[in-house]
C-alpha positions in Angstrom: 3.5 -6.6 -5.5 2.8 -9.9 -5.0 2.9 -13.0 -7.7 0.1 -14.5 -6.2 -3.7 -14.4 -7.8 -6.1 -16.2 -5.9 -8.5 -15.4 -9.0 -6.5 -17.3 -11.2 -4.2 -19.9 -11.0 -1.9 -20.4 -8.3 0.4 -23.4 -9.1 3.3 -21.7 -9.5 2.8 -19.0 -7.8 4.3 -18.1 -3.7 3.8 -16.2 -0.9 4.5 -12.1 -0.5 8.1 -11.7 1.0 9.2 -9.2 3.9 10.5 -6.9 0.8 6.8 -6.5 -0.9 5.5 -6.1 2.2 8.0 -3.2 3.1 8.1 -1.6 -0.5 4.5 -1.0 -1.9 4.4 1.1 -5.1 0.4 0.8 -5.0 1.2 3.8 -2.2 2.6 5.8 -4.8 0.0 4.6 -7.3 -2.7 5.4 -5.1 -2.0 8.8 -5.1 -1.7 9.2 -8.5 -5.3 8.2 -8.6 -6.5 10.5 -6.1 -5.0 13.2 -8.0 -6.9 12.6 -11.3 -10.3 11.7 -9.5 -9.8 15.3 -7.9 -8.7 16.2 -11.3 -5.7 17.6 -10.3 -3.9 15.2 -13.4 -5.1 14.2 -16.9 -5.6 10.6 -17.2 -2.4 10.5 -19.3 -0.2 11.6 -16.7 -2.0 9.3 -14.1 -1.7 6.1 -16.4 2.0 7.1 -17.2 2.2 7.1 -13.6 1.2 3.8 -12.8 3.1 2.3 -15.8 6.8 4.1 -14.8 5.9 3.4 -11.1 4.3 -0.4 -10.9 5.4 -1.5 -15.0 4.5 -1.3 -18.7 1.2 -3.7 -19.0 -1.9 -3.5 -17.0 -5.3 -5.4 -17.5 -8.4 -5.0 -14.9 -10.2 -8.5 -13.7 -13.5 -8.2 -11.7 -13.2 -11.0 -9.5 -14.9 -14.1 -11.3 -15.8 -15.6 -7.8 -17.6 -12.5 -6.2 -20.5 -10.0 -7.4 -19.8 -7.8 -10.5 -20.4 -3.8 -9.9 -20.1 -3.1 -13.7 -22.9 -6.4 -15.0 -20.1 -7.8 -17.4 -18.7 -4.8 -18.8 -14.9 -5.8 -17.9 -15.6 -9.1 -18.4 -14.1 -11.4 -20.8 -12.6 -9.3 -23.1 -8.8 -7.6 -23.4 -9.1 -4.4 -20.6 -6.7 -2.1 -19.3 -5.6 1.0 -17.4 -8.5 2.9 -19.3 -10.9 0.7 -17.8 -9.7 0.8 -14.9 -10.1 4.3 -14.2 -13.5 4.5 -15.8 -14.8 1.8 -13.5 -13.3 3.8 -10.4 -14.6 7.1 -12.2 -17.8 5.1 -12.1 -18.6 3.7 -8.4 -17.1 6.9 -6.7 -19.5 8.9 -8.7 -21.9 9.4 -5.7 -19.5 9.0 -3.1 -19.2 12.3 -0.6 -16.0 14.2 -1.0 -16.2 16.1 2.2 -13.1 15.9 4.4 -15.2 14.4 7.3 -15.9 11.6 5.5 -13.8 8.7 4.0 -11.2 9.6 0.9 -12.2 8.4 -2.5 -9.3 6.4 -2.7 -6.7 5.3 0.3 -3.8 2.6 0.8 -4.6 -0.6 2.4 -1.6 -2.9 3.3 -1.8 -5.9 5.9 0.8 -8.1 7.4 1.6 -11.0 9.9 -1.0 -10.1 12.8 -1.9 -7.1 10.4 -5.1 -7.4 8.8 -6.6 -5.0 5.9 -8.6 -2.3 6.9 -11.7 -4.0 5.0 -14.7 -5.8 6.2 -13.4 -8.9 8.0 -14.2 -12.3 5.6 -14.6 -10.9 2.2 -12.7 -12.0 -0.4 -11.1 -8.8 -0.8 -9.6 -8.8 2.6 -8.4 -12.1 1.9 -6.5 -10.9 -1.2 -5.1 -7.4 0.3 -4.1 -10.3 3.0 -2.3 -12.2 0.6 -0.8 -9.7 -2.1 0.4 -6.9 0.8 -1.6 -4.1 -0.2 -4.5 -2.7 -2.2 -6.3 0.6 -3.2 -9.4 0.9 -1.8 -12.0 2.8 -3.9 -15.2 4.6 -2.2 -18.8 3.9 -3.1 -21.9 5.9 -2.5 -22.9 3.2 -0.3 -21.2 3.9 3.2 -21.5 0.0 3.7 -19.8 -0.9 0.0 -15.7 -0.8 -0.1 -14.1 -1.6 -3.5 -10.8 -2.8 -3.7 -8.2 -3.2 -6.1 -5.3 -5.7 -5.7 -2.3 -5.8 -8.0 -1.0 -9.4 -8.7 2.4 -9.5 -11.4 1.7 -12.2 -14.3 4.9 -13.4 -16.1 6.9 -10.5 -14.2 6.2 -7.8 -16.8 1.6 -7.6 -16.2 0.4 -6.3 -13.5 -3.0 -7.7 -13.3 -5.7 -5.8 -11.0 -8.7 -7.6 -9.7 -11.8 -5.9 -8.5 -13.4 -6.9 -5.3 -16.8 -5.8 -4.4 -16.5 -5.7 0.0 -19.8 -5.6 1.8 -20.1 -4.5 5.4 -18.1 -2.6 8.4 -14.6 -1.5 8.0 -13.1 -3.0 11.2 -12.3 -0.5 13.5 -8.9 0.6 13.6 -6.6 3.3 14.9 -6.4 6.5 13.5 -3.1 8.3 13.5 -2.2 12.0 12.6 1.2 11.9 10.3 3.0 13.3 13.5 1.6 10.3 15.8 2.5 8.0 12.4 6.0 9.5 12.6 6.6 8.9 16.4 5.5 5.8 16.4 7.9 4.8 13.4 10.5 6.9 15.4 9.7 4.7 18.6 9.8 1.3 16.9 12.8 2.2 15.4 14.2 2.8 18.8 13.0 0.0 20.5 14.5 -2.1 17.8 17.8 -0.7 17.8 18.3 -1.0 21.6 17.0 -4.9 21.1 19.7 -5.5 18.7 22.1 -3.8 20.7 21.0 -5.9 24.2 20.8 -9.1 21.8 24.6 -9.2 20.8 23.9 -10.0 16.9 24.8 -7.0 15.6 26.0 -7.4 11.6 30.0 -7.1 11.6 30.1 -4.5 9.2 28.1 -1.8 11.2 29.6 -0.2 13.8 26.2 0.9 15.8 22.8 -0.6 16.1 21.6 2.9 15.3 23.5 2.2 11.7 21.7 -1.6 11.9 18.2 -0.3 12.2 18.4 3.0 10.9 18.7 6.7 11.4 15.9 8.6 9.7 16.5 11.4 7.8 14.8 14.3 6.9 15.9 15.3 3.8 15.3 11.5 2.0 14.3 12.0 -1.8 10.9 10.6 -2.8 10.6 10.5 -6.2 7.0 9.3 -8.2 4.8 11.5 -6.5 2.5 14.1 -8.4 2.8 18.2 -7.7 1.3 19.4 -4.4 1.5 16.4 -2.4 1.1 18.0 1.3 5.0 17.7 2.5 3.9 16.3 5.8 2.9 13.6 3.9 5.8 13.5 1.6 8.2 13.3 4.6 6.4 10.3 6.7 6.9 8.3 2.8 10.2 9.0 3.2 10.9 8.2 6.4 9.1 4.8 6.0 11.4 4.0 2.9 14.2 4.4 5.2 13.3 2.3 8.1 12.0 0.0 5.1 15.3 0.4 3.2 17.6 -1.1 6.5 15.2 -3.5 8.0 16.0 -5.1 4.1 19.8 -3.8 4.2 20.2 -5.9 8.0 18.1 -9.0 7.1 20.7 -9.6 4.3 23.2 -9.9 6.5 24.6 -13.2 7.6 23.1 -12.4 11.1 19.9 -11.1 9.5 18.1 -14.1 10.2 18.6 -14.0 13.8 17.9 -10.3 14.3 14.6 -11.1 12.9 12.3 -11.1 16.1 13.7 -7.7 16.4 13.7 -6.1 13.1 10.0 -7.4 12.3 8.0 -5.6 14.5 9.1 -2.5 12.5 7.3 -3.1 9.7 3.9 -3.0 11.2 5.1 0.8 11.8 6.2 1.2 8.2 2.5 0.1 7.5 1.1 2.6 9.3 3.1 5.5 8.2 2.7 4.5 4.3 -1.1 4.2 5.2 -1.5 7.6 7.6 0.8 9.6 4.8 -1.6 8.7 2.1 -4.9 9.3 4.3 -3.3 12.7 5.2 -2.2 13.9 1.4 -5.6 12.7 0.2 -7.8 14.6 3.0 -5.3 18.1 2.5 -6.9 18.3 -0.9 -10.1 19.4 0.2 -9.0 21.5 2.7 
């Protein structure tokens, strides 16, 4: 999560490294969420959730420069995780659940060239731009997208602010978890035969496949509720291990260089965090 907050103040704050754009725990979080909305968890389990998976403090801030859904309510006074889910509790209340139409919660993540999949110019796609990711909430209104963006305040508050996004989605592909996983498979290829042809292989691996990573099927996840479908489940895990080496390689002393290379990967790792989360959330209705 980023340490950014373009609701607040940004003096001191910087920009979202490579790491927070590879490692999202709002993908982990998000499900969580999904779960209780379906009530599949109590809201204790999903606020334990969030504070073991993103930290121990929350508080909820409607974004002071945009339109407030809840007239004030959240305003100006101490909030936290409770208020949070009561205001998503209260703008999906009308929102269709049927598996044609969108989930009441997904992941949205965006990167260099990568923009949110929000409605282009609104303050919330600028945010999601800037922190990483988001969770973006449903609303009755097909044309309405919420979205909630985690900024971390004095490293130990994890401040969400609300954002209120009117208009289309932008149209984006769509990706079943086995096209997610081939195309993470295929970037992960592509890359490693780059870095072979390129000559700046780290010293201490002995194989680009070691430099830019052999996936694994069998790669814990932990943080996840029961019954997540294991398709889903296994695309997570297979992004946290492209994830895991494109970090592992870049802190090399020849990480810098391999950089054109190793990049490109994590608009894949986006994809499969984003397609895994779409896919758990649409096997509960099923």
């Amino acid at each position: 999560m980023s340490s950014r907050n373009p609701a607040g103040d940004t003096g001191t704050m910087k920009a979202t490294p490579l790491r927070e754009q590879l490692w999202s725990p709002v993908q982990n979080t998000t499900v969580w969420l999904g779960w209780w909305l379906h009530g599949l968890v109590s809201a204790d389990d999903v606020i334990d959730a969030f504070q073991d998976v993103q930290g121990p403090a929350h508080t909820l801030l409607v974004d002071p420069g945009g339109e407030d859904p809840f007239d004030g309510r959240f305003t100006d006074r101490p909030t936290g995780l409770v208020d949070l889910l009561h205001a998503v509790r209260e703008v999906t209340r009308g929102a269709p659940s049927e598996l044609s139409s969108r989930p009441l919660v997904g992941l949205v993540l965006a990167g260099p060239g990568d923009p949110p999949a929000l409605p282009a110019g609104t303050r919330g796609a600028t945010a999601v731009s800037q922190a990483g990711a988001g969770i973006a909430v449903a609303d009755e209104d097909p044309s309405v997208t919420h979205v909630l963006v985690p900024w971390v305040v004095d490293t130990s508050l994890v401040q969400w602010t609300w954002y209120r996004c009117v208009g289309q989605v932008r149209a984006g592909e769509f990706y079943s978890p086995g096209e997610a996983d081939t195309k993470l498979r295929e970037a992960t290829e592509a890359a490693a035969s780059l870095v072979e042809q390129s000559g700046n292989l780290p010293v201490r691996h002995r194989s680009p496949r070691l430099a830019v990573g052999a996936l694994s099927d069998f790669f814990g996840l932990p943080g996840l509720p029961a019954g997540v479908a294991p398709r889903a489940e296994k695309l997570m895990a297979r992004a946290d291990v492209v994830a895991s080496v494109i970090e592992v390689t870049r802190s090399t002393d020849q990480g810098a260089a391999l950089d054109p290379h190793l990049l490109p990967l994590a608009g894949a790792v986006r994809t499969a965090r984003i397609t895994a989360v779409d896919h758990a959330m649409r096997e509960l209705l099923r």
